[in-house]
C-alpha positions, 0 to 999 in steps of 0.5 A, a space after each residue: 426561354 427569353 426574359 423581358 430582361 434579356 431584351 432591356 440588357 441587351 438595348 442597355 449594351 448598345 445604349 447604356 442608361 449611363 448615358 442618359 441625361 439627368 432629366 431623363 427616365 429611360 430603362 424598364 419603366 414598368 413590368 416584371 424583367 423575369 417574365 417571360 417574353 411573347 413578342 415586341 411592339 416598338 413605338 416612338 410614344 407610348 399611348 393608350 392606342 399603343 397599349 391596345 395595339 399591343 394587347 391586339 397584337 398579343 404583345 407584352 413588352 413595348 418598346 419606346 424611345 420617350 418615356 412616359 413616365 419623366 417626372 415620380 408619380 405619387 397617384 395612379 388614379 386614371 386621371 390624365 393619359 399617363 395614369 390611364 395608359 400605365 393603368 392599362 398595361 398593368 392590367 394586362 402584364 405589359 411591360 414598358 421600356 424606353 431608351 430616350 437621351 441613351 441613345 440619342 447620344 450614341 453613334 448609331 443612335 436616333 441622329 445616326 439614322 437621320 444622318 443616314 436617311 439624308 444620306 450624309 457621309 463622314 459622320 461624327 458626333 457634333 458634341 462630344 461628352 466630358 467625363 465618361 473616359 478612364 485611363 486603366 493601369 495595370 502591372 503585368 508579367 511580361 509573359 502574360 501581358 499580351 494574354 493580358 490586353 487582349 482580354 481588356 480589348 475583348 471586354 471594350 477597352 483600347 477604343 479611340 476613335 476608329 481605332 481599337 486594341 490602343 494600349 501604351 505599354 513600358 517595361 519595369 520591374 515589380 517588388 513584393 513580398 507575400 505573408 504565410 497566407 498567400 499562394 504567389 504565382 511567381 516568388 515564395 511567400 515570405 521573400 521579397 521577388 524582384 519580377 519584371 513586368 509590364 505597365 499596361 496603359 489603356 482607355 475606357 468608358 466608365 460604364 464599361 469598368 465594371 466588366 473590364 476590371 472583372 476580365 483584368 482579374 480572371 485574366 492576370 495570372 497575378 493572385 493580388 492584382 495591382 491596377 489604377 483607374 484614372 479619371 480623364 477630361 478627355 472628350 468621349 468622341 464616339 458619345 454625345 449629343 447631335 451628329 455632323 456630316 457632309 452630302 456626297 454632292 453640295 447642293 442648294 438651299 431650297 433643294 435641301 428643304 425638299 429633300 428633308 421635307 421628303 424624307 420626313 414626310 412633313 408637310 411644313 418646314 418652319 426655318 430661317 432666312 436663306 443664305 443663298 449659298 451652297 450646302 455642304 456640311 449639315 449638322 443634326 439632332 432630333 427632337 429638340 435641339 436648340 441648345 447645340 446651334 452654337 456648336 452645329 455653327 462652329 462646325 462650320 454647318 451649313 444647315 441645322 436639321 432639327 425640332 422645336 425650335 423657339 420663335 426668338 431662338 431663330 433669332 439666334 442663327 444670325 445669318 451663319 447658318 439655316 436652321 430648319 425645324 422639321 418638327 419634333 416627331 418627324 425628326 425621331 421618326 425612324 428611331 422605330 426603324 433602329 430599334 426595329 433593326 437592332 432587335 430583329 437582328 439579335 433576336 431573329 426568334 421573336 415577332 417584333 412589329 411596328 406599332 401602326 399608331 401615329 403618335 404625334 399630337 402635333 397636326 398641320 392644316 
């Protein structure tokens, strides 16, 4: 039988809430985790509409990537949307979770399948995130190290950019002396052992440390295990906010503003003087992203693709870029499709449908 909660772990694996920006609300927002799951409507917003496509559709988990419920609500009263749609969902055991900021800021996230639906290539992340790394350190028989680190590597440690199973490794030799109560693997208990070891160092993200320090215990043969967790200010370069990428072709200006009204299927492009030149390098970010356009130019972006954007924040441009808002729903469009990709290819068992609500409140005329 699967659980609402099998589904949110497994989104919570691929974008864990970690991840998440401090403002944000993302996770299981509303429903018992414990119930059982019938099927999945997957939506960029969740409405009122939604909650009764999803009670049509015999739905009782929605999947979202805005939550709707930011900020902490003291009353659920029925008195604005917000009330009227969790009102709803109650009534009828829905339950509403959303992966927002989470997983905007993974590789294979909502600015992954924007890059993807320009057709961009060499794609990485255009911020990357501070103080997500730790440096493990462990102290192994010499015997056991390998056994010892690929354990590590199976539970997500050793990535460094496109590289996996990364480790530093010295020889040395451990000292220790049990009491009458210990039962050690190597030495007798009351003699002090001399054991040559193996200082294992490798690298992981913080989220990952719990399941990493429980596979280092279940597979050190040692019965106390020495290890150190460091904090590093290294860039997490896997992790962050916005993507960059180049076109398999360069392209113009106007033709770039065509291919992204195109695939956004919008009908106005609000965006900044053109430079008349070729466009390479584009940097992206769906839904708001004007705080990264100091970074998109620094990454030498020939164009800025994304949402929001204030009047006198294209101001800040200053000719060094094109900025090009193609509005704050039609950016994150296709993060429908990724959840839609991501479920039903873990869980081929169930329906999962994509809600055929429009929701976004913007229109142009």
């Amino acid at each position: 039988m699967t659980k609402i909660k099998d589904i949110t772990r497994f989104l919570e694996s691929v974008a864990p809430l970690r991840l998440q920006e401090s403002y944000d609300n993302a996770g299981l927002i509303l429903g018992d985790g414990q119930a059982e799951l019938t099927s999945i409507l997957i939506t960029l917003d969740v409405t009122e509409e939604v909650v009764e496509e999803a009670i049509a559709s015999q739905c009782n988990l929605i999947v979202a990537h805005h939550p709707i419920v930011f900020s902490g609500l003291k009353k659920i009263t029925g008195k604005n949307y917000v009330e009227r749609t969790l009102l709803k969902a109650i009534k009828n055991d829905i339950a509403i979770y959303a992966a927002h900021t989470n997983l905007d800021s993974i590789t294979g996230g909502v600015n992954g399948k924007i890059c993807e639906k320009i057709g961009l290539e060499n794609c990485k992340i255009l911020d990357p995130a501070g103080g997500i790394l730790k440096k493990l350190v462990t102290f192994v028989p010499v015997d056991y190290a390998e056994k010892v680190r690929q354990a590590l590597f199976s539970a997500g440690a050793g990535n460094i950019g496109n590289y996996d199973s990364c480790s530093f490794n010295t020889h040395g030799q451990g000292t220790f002396r049990g009491d009458d109560t210990t039962n050690p693997f190597v030495g007798e208990k009351g003699t002090q052992h001399y054991e040559n070891e193996i200082r294992v160092e490798t690298i992981l993200p913080d989220y990952l440390q719990g399941k990493v320090i429980a596979t280092l215990l279940e597979a050190h043969p040692y019965e106390e295990v020495a290890y150190d967790i460091y904090s590093l200010d290294n860039k997490f370069e896997q992790i962050g906010m916005g993507m960059i990428g180049t076109l398999p072709e360069e392209k113009t200006e106007k033709d770039v503003l065509q291919l992204l009204k195109d695939t956004f299927h919008t009908g106005v492009i609000r965006h900044t003087a053109l430079r008349q030149k070729k466009v390479n390098k584009i940097a992206v970010c769906g839904g708001a992203g004007s705080f990264l356009l100091n970074k998109a130019i620094s990454a030498g972006a020939d164009f800025f693709v994304t949402g929001d954007f204030k009047y006198h924040q294209f101001f800040d441009a200053e000719n060094k870029i094109v900025v090009a808002d193609i509005g704050h729903f039609e950016s994150e469009q296709f993060t429908k499709e990724l959840f839609y990709e991501l479920l039903t290819k873990n869980f081929p068992k169930f329906v999962v449908r994509l809600s055929e609500v429009n929701t976004n409140p913007v229109f142009y005329f």
